[in-house]
N, C-alpha and C positions, 0 to 999 in steps of 0.2 A: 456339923453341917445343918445349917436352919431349914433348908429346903429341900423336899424329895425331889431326886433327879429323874428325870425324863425317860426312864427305862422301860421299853414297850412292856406289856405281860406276855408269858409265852402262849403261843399258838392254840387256839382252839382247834376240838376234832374237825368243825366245818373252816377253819382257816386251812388246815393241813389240807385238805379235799383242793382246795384252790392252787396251792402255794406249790401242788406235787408239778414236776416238769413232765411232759406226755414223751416226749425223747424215749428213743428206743434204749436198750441195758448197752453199757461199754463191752467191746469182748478183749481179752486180754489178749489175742491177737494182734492188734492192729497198733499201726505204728504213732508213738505217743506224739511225733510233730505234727502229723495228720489230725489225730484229733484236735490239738490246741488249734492248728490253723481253722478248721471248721468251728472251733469254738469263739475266736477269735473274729474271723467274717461273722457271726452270730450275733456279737456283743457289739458291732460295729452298727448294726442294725436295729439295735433295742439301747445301747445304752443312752442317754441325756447329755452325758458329757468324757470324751477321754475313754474310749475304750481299750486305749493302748497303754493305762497308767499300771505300773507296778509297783509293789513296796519292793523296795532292795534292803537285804539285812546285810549286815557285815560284822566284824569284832573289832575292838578297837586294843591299844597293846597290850588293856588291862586284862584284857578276853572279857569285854565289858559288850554285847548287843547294841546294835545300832541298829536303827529302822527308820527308811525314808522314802515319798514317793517319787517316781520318777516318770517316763514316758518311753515307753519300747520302739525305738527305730527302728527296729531290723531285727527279723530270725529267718533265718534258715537251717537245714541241716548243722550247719554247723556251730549255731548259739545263737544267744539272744543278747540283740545289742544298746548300749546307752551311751548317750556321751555326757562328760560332766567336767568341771575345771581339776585336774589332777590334783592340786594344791587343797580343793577343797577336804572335808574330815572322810570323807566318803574313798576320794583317792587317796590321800595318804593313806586309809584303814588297807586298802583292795592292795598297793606297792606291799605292803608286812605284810597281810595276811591273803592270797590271791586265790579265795576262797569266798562265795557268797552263797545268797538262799532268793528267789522271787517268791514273790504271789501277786497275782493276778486273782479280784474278786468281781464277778459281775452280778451287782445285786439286780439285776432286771432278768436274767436268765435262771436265779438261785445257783451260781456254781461258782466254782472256784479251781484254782490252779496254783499248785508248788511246785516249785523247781529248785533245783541243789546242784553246785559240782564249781570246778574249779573256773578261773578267771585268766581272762589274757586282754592284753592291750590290742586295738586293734592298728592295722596299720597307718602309716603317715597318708596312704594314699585314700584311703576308708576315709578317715577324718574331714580331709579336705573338701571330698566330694559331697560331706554332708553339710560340713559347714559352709561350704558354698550356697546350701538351697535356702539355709538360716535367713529372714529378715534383716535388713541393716542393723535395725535399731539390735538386731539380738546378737549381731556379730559384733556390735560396738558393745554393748554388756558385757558381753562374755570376756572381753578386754577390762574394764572399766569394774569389776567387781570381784572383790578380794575374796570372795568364796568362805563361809564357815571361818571368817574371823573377825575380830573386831571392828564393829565400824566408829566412829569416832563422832560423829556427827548426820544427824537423817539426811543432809544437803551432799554429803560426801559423795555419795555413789551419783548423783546427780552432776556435781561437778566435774568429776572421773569420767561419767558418761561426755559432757559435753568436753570435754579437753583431747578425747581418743575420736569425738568428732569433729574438731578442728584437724587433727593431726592428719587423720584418712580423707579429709576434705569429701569430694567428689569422686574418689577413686576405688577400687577394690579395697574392703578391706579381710587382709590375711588373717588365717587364723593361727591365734595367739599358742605361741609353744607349750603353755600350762592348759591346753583344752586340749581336749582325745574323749578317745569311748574307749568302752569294757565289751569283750565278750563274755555273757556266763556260757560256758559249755558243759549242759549237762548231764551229770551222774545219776539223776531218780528224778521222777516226775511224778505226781500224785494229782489226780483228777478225782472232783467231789462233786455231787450235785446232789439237789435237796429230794429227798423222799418223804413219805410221807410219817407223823408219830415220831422220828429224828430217826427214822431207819433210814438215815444217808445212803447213796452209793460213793464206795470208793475204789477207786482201782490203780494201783499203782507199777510204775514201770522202771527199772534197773538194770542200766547199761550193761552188757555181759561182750565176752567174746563174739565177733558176729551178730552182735545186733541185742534187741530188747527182749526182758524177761517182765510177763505182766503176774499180777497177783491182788485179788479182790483182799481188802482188809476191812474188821467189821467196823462199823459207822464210830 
């Protein structure tokens, strides 16, 4: 490598001074969707672009890591949702292995969010009502693009685009039976934000019988 790469230097003590968040401490109390959703309107309000992007990890048949970013539709109680073309590497990995990992990172607030636990398809009626809010042009993609395989030529998806819009003309178009979401539902959550000198907080939470078990882990 000819040229040194662009890697910030770490933190000075009067960088630390600035970089510390003024946020009160987590208490291992409180209930971990409450926090992300407050964390979440927060990052909605400071970040630049996409405050609802997440990495999604998965294994693939090798037990090989995958990592990609996506965009969070939906959490509630019940999980946190995406939707993507089943066919893609992403769906085929989630059908074998229906197990994943999120992170959510908001560098304008210094924090970050991991999440773990198992996976489920959401339903036929979930999907549609999402895919109905989708833009044309991205309900005509979502048709028109072979997801995670070979393209064959840069005009292809272009073409594909314009022939699924001749087909749907002026009309509704449905959503394509290889498009759905994921629920993650789940199992640990790990909340990080920056302290100061790398004396991180972390506090992490663990599904149990009847509800969450928290526990501070050192930085």
């Amino acid at each position: 490598m000819s040229r040194k790469p662009p890697i910030p230097p770490s933190p000075t003590e009067a960088d630390y001074a600035v970089l510390e968040s003024e946020a009160g401490p987590l208490t291992q109390g409180e209930d971990p969707f409450v926090i992300f959703l407050q964390w979440l309107e927060e990052a909605s309000a400071s970040e630049p672009n996409d405050p609802n992007a997440m990495a999604v990890a998965t294994v693939d048949e090798h037990g090989l890591p995958d990592v990609r970013m996506v965009l969070l539709k939906g959490v509630d109680e019940t999980g946190f949702v995406f939707y993507t073309n089943l066919e893609s590497a992403k769906g085929r990995q989630l059908a074998a292995h229906a197990k994943a990992a999120l992170l959510f990172h908001w560098k304008s607030l210094r924090r970050q969010v991991r999440i773990r636990g198992a996976v489920e398809r959401v339903t036929d009626e979930e999907a549609d009502a999402y895919f109905a809010t989708r833009a044309r042009a991205a309900q005509i993609g979502a048709w028109a693009s072979a997801q995670s395989r070979p393209m064959e030529s840069p005009l292809a998806l272009e073409k594909a685009a314009a022939q699924y819009g001749v087909k749907f003309g002026l009309g509704a178009v449905p959503r394509p039976p290889h498009w759905s979401g994921f629920r993650v539902i789940p199992e640990t959550f790990e909340f990080w934000r920056s302290r100061r000198f790398r004396l991180h907080e972390r506090l992490a939470f663990t599904r149990a019988p009847g509800g969450w078990t928290g526990a501070r882990l050192y930085p």
